[in-house]
Each structure stands twice: as C-alpha cells, then as structure tokens.
C-alpha positions in Angstrom: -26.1 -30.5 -21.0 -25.0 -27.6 -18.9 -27.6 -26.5 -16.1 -28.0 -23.4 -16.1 -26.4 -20.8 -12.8 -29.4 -20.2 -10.3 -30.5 -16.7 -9.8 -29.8 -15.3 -6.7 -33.3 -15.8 -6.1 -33.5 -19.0 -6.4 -31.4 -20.3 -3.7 -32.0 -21.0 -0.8 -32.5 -18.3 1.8 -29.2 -18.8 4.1 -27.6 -18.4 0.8 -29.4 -15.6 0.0 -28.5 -14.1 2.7 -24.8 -15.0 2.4 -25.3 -12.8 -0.9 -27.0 -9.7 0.0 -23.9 -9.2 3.1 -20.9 -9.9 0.7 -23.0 -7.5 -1.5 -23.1 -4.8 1.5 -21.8 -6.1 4.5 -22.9 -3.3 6.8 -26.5 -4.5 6.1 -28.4 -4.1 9.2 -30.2 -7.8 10.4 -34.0 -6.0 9.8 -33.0 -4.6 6.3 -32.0 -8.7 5.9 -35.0 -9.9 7.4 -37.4 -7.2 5.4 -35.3 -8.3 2.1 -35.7 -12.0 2.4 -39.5 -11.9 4.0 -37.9 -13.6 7.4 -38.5 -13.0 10.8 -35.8 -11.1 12.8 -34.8 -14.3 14.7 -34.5 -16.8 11.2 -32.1 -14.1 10.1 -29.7 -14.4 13.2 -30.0 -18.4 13.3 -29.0 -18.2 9.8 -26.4 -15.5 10.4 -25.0 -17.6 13.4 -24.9 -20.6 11.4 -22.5 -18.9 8.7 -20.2 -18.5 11.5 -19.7 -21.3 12.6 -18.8 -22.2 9.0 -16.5 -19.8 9.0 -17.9 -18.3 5.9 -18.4 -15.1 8.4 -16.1 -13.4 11.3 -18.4 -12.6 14.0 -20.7 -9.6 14.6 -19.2 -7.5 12.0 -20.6 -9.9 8.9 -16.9 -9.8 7.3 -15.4 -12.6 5.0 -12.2 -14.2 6.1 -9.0 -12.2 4.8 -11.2 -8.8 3.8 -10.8 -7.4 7.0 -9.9 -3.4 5.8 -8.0 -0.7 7.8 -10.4 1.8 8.4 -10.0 5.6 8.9 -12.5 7.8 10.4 -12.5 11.5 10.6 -11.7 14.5 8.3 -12.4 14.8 4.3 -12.1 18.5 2.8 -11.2 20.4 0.5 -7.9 21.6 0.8 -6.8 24.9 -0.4 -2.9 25.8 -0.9 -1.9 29.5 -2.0 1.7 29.8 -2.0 3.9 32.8 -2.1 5.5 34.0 -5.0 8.4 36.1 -2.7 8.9 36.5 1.2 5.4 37.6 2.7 5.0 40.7 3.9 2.7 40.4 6.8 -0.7 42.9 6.7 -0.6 42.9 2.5 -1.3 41.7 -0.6 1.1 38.9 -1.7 1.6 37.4 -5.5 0.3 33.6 -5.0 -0.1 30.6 -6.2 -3.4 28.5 -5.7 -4.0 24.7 -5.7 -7.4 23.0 -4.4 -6.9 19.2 -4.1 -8.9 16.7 -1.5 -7.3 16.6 1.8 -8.6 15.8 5.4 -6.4 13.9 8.0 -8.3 10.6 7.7 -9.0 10.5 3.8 -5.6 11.4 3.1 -4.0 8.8 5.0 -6.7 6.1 3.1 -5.8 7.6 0.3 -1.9 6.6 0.3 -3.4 3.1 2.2 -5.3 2.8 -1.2 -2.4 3.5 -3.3 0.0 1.6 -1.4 -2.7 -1.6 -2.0 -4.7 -1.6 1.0 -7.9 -2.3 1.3 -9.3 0.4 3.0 -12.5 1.8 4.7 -13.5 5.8 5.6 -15.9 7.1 8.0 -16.3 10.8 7.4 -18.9 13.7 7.1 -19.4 15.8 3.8 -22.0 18.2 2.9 -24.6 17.6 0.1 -22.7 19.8 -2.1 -20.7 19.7 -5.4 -17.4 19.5 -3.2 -18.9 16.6 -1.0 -19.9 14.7 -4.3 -16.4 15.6 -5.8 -14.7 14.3 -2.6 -16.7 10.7 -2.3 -16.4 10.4 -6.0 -12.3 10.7 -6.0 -12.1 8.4 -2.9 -14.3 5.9 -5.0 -12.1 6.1 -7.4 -9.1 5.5 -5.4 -10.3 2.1 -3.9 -11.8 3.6 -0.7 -15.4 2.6 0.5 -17.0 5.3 1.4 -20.3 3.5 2.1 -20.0 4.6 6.1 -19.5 8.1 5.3 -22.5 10.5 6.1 -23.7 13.2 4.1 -25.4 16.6 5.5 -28.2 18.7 3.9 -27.8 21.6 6.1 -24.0 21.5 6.3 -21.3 22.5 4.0 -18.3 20.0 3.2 -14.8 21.2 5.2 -12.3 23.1 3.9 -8.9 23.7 4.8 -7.1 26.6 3.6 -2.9 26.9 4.4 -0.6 29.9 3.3 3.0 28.6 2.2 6.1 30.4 2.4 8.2 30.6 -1.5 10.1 27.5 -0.2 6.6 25.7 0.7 6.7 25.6 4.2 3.0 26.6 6.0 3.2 29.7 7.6 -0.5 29.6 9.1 -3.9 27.3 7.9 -7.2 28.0 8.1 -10.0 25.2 9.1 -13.0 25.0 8.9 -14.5 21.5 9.9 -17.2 22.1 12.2 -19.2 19.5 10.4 -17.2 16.7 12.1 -19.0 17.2 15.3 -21.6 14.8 13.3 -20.0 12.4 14.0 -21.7 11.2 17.0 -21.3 8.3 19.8 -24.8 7.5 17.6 -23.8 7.6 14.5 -20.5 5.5 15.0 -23.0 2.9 16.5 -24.8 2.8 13.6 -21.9 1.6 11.8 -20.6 -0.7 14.6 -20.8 -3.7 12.5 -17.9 -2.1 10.2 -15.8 -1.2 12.7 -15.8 -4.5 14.3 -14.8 -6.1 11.3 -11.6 -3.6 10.9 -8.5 -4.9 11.1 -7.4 -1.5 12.4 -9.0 1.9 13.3 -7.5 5.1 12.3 -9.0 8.2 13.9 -8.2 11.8 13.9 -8.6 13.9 16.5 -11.1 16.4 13.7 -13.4 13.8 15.8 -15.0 15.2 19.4 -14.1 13.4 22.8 -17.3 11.4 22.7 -16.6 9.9 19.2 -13.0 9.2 20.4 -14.4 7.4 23.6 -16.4 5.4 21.5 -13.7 4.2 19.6 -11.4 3.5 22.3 -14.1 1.3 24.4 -15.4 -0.2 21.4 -11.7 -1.0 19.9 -11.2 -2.8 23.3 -14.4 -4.6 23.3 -13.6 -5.9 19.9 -10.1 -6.7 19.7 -9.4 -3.7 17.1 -6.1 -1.9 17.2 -6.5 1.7 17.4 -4.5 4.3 16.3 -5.1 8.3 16.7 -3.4 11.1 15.2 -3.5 14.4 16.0 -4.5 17.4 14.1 -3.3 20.5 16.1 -2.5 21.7 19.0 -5.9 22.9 19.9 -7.5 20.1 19.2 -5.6 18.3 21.7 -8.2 18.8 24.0 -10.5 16.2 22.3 -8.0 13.8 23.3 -10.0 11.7 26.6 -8.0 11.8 29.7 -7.4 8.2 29.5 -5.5 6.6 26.7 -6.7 3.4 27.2 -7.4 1.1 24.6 -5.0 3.2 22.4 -2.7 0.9 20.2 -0.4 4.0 19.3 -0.9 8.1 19.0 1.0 9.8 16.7 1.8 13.4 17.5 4.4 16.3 17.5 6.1 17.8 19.9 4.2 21.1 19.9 0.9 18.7 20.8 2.7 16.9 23.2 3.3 19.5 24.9 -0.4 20.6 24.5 -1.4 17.5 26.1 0.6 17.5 29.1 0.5 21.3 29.4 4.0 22.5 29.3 7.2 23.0 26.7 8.3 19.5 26.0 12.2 20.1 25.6 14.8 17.3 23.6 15.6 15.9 27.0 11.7 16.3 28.4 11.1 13.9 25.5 11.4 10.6 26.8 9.4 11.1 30.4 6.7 12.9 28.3 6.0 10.1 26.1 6.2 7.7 29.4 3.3 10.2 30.8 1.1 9.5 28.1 1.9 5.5 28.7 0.8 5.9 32.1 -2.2 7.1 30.6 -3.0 4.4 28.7 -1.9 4.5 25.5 0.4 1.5 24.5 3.0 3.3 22.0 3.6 6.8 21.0 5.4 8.4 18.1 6.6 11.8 18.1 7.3 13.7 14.6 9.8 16.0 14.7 9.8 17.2 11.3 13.2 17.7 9.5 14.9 16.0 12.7 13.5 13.1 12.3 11.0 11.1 14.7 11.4 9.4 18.3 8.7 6.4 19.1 8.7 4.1 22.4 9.8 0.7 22.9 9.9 -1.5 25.3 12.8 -0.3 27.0 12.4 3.3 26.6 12.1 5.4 23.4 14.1 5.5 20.2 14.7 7.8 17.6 15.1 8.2 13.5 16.6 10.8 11.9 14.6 11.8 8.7 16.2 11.1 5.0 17.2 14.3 3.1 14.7 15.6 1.5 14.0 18.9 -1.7 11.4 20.3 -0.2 8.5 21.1 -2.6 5.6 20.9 -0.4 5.5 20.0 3.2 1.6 19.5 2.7 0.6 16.0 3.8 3.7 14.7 4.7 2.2 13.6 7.9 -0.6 11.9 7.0 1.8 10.2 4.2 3.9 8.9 7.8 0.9 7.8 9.7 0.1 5.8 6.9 2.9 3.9 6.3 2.9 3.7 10.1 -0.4 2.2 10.0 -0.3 -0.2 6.7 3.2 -1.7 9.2 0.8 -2.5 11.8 -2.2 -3.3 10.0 -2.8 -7.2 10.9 -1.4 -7.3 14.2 2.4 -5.8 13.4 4.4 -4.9 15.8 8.0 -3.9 14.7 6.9 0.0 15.2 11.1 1.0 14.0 10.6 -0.7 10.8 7.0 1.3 10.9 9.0 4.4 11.1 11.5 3.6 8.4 9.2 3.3 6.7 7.0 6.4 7.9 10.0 8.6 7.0 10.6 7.6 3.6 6.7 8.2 2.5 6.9 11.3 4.4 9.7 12.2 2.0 8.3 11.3 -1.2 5.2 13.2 0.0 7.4 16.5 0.5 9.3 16.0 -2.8 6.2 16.4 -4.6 3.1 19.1 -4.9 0.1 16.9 -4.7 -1.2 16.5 -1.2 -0.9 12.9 -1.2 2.3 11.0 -3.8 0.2 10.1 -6.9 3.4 8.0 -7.8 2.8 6.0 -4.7 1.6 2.0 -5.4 1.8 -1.4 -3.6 5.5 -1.5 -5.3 6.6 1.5 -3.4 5.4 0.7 -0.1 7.4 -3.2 -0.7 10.5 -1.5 -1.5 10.4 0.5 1.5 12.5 -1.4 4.1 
C-alpha cells in the first residue's frame, strides 16, 4: 500500500525551510525563523547546511540553474500619438493615439520573457489602476515582479512621445519622478535577489545612488552589470566611475553628454576608450539607421544595421539591449555576435507598432545568428 505524500508540515524543519525559499526565495531569514517557530541562528545553520549540499547558491537562497537576468528601473505607461500629415509646429495636428506598457527596464524583460528567459524586474508603480495594469501584464508575460515596489502617494510613470507620419519621434514627454524610490535602501532590501542574478540590467531612470549600489554590489557579488541609458539628461546619473560596469549601452548624443562635447565619426573610437578608462569594461554605441560600433579588445568595431520599413521606431532600443543582454547572460562574451543579434531585434521591433515584437519567442531569438 502506497504511503501517503507528507504535508509540508510534516517534514522536518530544514525541509521546511527548503520549501518556504523555493516558494519565495527573497524570504528574509526572520520571516523564516517567525514561520517555522526557530530561532534566528537555527535558521542560518540550516540555511548554511543547504549550501553545502548544493541544494542552494549562496546568500542569495537561489536553486542551481534558476539564476534570472534581472532588470531594474523604469515601468510606465507609454503613450504614442502619431501624426496624421507633416506637423505644423504651434497647432493642432490630426493624430493617432496608442497607450501600451513601456519603461526602459520592463521593456527589455519583456522581450527577455518572450525570447524564453527567465527574468526578474525591480521597478516602482503607483497604487493605481495603471500600476495594477502594468504588474498584471508583466505577470503575465513570465516576469516576477515580486521585487517591485508599489507607492500610495505616487502616481505610476508615464511616457508620452509625438511621432512624425513616417513614425519617427519628434519630441517625448516623461514623467518618472517616482523612480527616485528607488533608494540605496530599498535595493538592500532586495539584496538577496540581486545576488542570485545571473545579470543586472539597470537604466539610468535610476538616481546616482541606486546606480552606485549596483555597481559596488555587482562587484561584491560576482554579477555582470549592464546599464543603458535613457537620455541625454539623464546622463548625469551616470557615477563618475564606471567601475564594476560589464558593458553601457548608449548613443552617440549621450556619449557626448557624458564626456561633455560633440562626439564626431572619427571622435568615436577615443571616446569609447574614455569611458574604459573610467571603468567600464565594454561599451556599445547605437547609431540608429547606421548601424552600431561596440569595443573589443583591440579597439572598437562596427555593424551596419539590416534594412529595415519603418513602422515604429518605439522600443527598438530596448528590443537591442535585450538581445545584447540575453548574449551575455551566463557569462557570454562574444559582444559582435551580441550585436548581430541586437540589430536584428532592433529591426523586427521597428517593423512593427507594438512597443515591444509580440511575435518575438525563444525560436526567434535561436534563429538569430
């Protein structure tokens, strides 16, 4: 006769506790020790004793091969209005209007997700319909949003750009004040997840103290850690020292932003070098129809982009830094195949209306080469 499967309950408490983190593995030790009726210190001798099994990796309570890429800064709502005809500046123009869910960081863990990642996203919304709407769509994509904070006296971000009749942005409008939550204190709180990333993904939506964090705390724990940049005046979030930066991703306009003069075609090369002295290990530089240039170990290379019919140039650079990212993700260093592959998102992304490729899945990403 069969015996029946013990209740979680009933076993005993190390494997309790082995339960309750792959249930939630960003439980804190006292919400363990307060769970199981244990003391503080019988939860960390039986957390230490899982490690040495193997059955955990580390301070971060992950299970072997589950370690996620994980994004942190901007979800919003984006709002497109496109024009109808040329604009004429100073009145009223026939328009278009889309809303979709955008946001540097949840965009590019949105394509991870659909490309078959498994993915992680730190962000701030408000406790508002368009903050439910916006964790409730990333649930549904794959992305665990269990880090992401929610505000009672904030509203969730929006973003707002104004195409051009062929889709190109003439001017956007942000308003993401709200990241600014996203504290040295609050990224401590969810230390545990970030140690057990395979990679970090941060946008620069974050303020200079969050992105110091990240870099010391990436270096501490052996994290890769990739920014991206927003705009060129948010360039100035950017710490003066790059160091523990895997790669930054950036155009030329915030290149030129963060060393504080034009960056020509022929300024391109030294520039990225400047930012190496700085710390950073690789930079790419997007260079929109052109293509993109990136460093390697003997200088700096570049890609020219595939052709592309332009539909809708919204979140075509997100759609890059992703497939950037999902190349690297697990210790990948081949950063031209990265931005082959980069490119050819990039252009899917522009060749359709939605912010991020809703044709995009793990088949696409494998026959990008």
């Amino acid at each position: 006769m069969l015996k029946p499967t013990p209740t979680v309950t009933e076993l005993p408490k190390k494997e309790q506790l082995y339960e309750l983190i792959r249930a939630n593995p960003f439980i804190a030790q006292n919400e363990l020790a307060t769970e199981l009726n244990l003391s503080r210190s019988a939860v960390a001798g039986y957390i230490a004793s899982l490690v040495r099994e193997r059955r955990l990796l580390g301070r971060a309570y992950v299970l072997p091969s589950e370690r996620p890429i994980l994004c942190i800064g901007a979800a919003n709502l984006d709002r497109k209005l496109r024009a109808a005809g040329p604009l004429a500046m100073g009145s009223s123009n026939p328009a278009s209007a889309v809303e979709s869910f955008g946001g540097v960081a949840r965009n590019i863990a949105e394509n991870l997700a659909r490309m078959g990642a498994k993915v992680g996203l730190i962000t701030a919304v408000g406790n508002d319909s368009s903050g439910s709407a916006l964790l409730a769509h990333a649930d549904g994509a794959g992305i665990d949003t269990r880090g992401c904070l929610r505000l009672d006296d904030a509203a969730s971000g929006t973003y707002t750009a104004v195409l051009d009749h062929d889709g190109q942005m003439v001017v956007a409008l942000a308003d993401m004040a709200l990241y600014d939550r996203i504290t040295p204190a609050l990224l401590d709180l969810r230390r545990q997840q970030r140690a057990g990333a395979s990679l970090i993904v941060a946008d620069l939506n974050l303020g200079r103290d969050a992105i110091e964090t990240l870099q010391l705390d990436a270096a501490r724990d052996g994290v890769d850690l990739v920014i991206v940049a927003v705009s060129e005046p948010k360039m100035n979030r950017l710490p003066a020292s790059l160091q523990g930066v895997r790669l930054i991703i950036l155009n030329r306009g915030e290149l030129g932003a963060r060393l504080g003069r034009v960056v020509q075609d022929d300024d391109l090369a030294a520039a990225c070098g400047e930012l190496q002295a700085q710390g950073a290990q690789d930079v790419v530089v997007t260079l929109g129809p052109r293509g993109v240039l990136f460093t390697t170990p003997n200088g700096v290379e570049r890609l020219d982009a595939p052709p592309a019919k332009v539909v809708d140039v919204t979140g075509a650079g997100d759609a890059f830094s992703a497939a950037v990212c999902l190349s690297l993700h697990g210790g990948g260093t081949d950063l031209a195949l990265a931005c082959r592959r980069g490119l050819q998102l990039a252009t899917l992304t522009i060749e359709c209306r939605e912010t991020v490729c809703p044709q995009l899945a793990p088949e696409t990403f494998g026959a990008l080469i």
